[in-house]
C-alpha positions as CSV (number, residue, x, y, z in Angstrom):
1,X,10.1,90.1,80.8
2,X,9.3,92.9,78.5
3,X,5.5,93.9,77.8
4,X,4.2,96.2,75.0
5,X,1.1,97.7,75.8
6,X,-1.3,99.1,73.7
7,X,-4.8,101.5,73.8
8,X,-6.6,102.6,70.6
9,X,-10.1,102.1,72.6
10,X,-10.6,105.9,73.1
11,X,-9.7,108.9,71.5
12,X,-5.3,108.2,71.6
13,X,-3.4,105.6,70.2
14,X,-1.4,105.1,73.3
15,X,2.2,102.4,73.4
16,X,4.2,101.6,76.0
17,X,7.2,99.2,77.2
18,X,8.0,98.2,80.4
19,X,10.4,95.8,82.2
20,X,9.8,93.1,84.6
21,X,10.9,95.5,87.2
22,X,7.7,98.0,86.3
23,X,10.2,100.6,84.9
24,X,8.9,102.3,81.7
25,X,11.3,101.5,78.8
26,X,9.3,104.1,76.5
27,X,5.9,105.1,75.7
28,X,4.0,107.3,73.8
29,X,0.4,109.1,72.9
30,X,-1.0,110.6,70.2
31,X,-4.8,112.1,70.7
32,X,-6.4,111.7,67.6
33,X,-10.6,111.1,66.7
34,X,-9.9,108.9,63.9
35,X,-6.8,107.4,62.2
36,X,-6.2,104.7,64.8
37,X,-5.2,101.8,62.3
38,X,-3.3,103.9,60.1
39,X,-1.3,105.1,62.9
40,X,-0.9,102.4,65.6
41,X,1.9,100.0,63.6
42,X,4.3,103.1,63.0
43,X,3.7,104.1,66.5
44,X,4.6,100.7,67.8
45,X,7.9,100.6,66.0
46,X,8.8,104.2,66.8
47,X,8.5,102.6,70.2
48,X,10.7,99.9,69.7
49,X,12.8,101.5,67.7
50,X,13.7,104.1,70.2
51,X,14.2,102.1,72.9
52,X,16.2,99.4,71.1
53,X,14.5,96.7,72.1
54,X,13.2,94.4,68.9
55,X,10.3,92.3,68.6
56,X,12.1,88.9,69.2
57,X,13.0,90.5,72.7
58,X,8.9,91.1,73.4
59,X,7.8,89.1,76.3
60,X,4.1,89.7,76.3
61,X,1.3,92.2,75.0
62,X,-1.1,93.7,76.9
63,X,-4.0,95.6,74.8
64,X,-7.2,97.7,76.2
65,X,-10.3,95.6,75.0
66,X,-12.8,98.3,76.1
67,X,-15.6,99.6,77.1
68,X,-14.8,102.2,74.3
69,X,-14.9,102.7,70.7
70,X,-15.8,99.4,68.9
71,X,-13.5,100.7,65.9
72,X,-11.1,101.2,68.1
73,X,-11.1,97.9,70.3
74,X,-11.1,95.6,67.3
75,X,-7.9,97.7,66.1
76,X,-5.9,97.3,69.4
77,X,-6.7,93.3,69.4
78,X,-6.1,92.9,65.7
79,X,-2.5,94.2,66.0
80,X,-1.8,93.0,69.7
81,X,-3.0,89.3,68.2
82,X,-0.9,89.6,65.4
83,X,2.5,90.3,67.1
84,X,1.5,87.9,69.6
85,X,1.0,85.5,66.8
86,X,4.0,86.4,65.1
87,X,6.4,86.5,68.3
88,X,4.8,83.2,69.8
89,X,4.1,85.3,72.9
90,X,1.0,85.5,75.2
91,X,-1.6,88.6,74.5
92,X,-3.5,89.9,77.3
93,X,-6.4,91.8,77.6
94,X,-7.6,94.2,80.2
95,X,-10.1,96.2,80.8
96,X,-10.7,100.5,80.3
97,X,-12.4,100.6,83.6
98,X,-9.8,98.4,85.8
99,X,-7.3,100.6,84.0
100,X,-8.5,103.9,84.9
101,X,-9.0,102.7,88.2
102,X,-5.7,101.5,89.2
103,X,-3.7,105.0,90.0
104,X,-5.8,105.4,93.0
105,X,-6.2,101.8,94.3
106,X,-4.3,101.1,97.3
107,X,-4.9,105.2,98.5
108,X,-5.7,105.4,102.0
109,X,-9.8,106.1,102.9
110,X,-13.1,104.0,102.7
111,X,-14.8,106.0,99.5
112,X,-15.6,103.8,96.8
113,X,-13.5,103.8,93.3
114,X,-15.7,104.0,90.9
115,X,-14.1,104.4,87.3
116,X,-16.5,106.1,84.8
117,X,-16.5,106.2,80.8
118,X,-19.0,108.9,79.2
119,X,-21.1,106.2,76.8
120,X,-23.2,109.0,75.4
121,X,-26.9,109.6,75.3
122,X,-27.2,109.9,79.5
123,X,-25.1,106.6,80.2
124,X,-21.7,105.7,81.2
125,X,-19.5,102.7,81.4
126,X,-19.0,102.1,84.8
127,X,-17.2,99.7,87.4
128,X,-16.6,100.1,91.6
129,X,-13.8,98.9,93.4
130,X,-12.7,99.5,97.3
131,X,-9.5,100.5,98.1
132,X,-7.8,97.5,98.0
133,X,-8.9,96.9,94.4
134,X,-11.6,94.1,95.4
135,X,-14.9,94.6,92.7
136,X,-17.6,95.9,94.6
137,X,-20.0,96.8,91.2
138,X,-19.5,94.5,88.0
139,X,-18.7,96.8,85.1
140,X,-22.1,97.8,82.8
141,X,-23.3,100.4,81.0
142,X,-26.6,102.1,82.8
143,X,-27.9,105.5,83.0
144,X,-26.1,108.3,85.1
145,X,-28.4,108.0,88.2
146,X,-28.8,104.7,87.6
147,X,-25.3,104.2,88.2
148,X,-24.9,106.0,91.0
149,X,-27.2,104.3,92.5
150,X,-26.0,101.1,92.1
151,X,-22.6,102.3,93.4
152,X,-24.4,102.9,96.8
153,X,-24.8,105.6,99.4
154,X,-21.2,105.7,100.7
155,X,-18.9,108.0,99.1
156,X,-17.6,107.9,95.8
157,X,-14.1,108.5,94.4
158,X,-14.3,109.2,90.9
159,X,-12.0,109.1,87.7
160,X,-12.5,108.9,83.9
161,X,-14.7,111.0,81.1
162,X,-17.6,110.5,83.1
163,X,-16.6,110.9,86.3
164,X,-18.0,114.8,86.6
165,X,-21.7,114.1,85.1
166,X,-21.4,111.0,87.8
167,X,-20.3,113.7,90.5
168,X,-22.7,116.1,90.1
169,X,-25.5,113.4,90.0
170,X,-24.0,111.9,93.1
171,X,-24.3,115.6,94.7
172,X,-27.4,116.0,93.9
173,X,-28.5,112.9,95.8
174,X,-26.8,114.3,98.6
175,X,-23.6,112.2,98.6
176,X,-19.9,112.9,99.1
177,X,-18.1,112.6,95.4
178,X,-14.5,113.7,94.5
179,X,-13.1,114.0,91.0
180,X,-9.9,112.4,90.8
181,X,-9.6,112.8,87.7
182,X,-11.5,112.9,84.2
183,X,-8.8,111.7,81.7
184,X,-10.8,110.1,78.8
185,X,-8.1,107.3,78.7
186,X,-6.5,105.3,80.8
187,X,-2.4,106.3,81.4
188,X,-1.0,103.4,79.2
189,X,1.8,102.9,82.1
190,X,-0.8,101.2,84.0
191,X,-1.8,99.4,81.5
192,X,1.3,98.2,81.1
193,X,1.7,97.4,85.2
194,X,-1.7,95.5,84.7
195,X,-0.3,93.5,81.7
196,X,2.3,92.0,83.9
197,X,0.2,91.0,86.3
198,X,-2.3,89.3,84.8
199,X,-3.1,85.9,84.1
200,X,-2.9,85.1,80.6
201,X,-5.5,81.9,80.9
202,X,-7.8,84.4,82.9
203,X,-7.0,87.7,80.9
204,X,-7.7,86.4,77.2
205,X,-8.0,89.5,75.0
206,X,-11.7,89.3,73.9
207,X,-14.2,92.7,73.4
208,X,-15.2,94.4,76.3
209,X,-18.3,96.2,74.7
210,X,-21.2,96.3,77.2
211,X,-23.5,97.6,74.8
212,X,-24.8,96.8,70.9
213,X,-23.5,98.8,68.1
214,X,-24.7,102.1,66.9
215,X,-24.4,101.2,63.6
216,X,-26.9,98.6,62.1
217,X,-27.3,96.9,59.1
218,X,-29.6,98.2,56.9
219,X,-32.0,95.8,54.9
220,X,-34.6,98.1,53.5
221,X,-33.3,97.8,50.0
222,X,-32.2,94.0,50.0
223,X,-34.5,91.7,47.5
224,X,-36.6,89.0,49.4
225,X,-35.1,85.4,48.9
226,X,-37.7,83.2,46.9
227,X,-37.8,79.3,46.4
């Protein structure tokens, strides 16, 4: 088996192969704001390009479907869709949050892993696991203290663009926090390790948004309908 793996839900456009052995055939990331659809097809065939391996020999595609930038996730599931499509091979979806988590899951300890996404305007994107990767908090989107509320009164380990503004709210309620890390993406490898684990019946790559749009439609100017 050979999965591609793909992120364009933050602020990289982020590839990866890997082999039914978890070895990492190639990958690669480019941080960029914008650009993401211009620049994810060339990047995937850079990929695949450079490691040799075609698209007939793709086995399965996992893409990020959020929480993140709604540009962003509709790009990754457009393209992962359409070489799915096109290759007749399973596409599966998986979440930001679980993503970011995984590097620490299976550490040794009792502190909660909670994986964090700044969502702007005092909120964050946030899910808790324990050690052993169970889900102890559903992912949501809630206000900082809100969120570390929710997350309890044990201690926290804490990783993702959020994970500092959730630390020093955790400290301030007198808890024990850690920073393990505040990457604003998740590392596409474990994405990839995700993809071949999951359950394509399960893991259907559908939007992961948590939260309405910022843009609205505006009708102000539209002519009433008569008759």
């Amino acid at each position: 088996m050979t999965v591609l793996a793909i992120d364009t839900a933050h602020a990289a456009v982020a590839v990866c192969l890997m082999d039914a052995q978890g070895h990492v055939l190639a990958r690669d990331s480019q941080q960029m704001a914008r650009g993401h659809a211009e620049a994810l097809l060339p990047a995937i065939q850079r990929l695949l390009d450079g490691a040799d391996v075609p698209f007939s020999l793709l086995s399965r595609v996992a893409v990020v479907v959020g929480p993140g930038s709604f540009t962003g996730i509709r790009i990754g599931i457009s393209a992962a869709r359409g070489i799915g499509l096109a290759c007749g091979i399973p596409v599966v979806g998986i979440s930001s949050l679980s993503a970011l988590a995984a590097p620490l899951i299976g550490s040794e300890g009792t502190a909660m892993i909670a994986a964090a996404i700044d969502a702007k305007h005092g909120q964050v994107y946030v899910q808790g696991f324990s050690a052993r990767g169970q889900v102890i908090l559903a992912p949501r989107i809630a206000k900082i203290r809100d969120a570390v509320r929710a997350l309890g009164d044990g201690s926290l380990r804490l990783v993702g663009s959020g994970a500092a503004i959730m630390a020093v709210e955790a400290w301030s309620m007198g808890m024990e926090a850690d920073v393990a890390s505040d990457a604003g993406s998740p590392d596409i490898a474990f994405v990839a390790r995700l993809g071949l684990l999951a359950d394509p019946d399960h893991a259907q790559a559908r939007p992961i948004y948590l939260k309405a749009p910022d843009a609205r439609p505006h009708f102000g100017g539209l002519i009433a309908r008569t008759g």
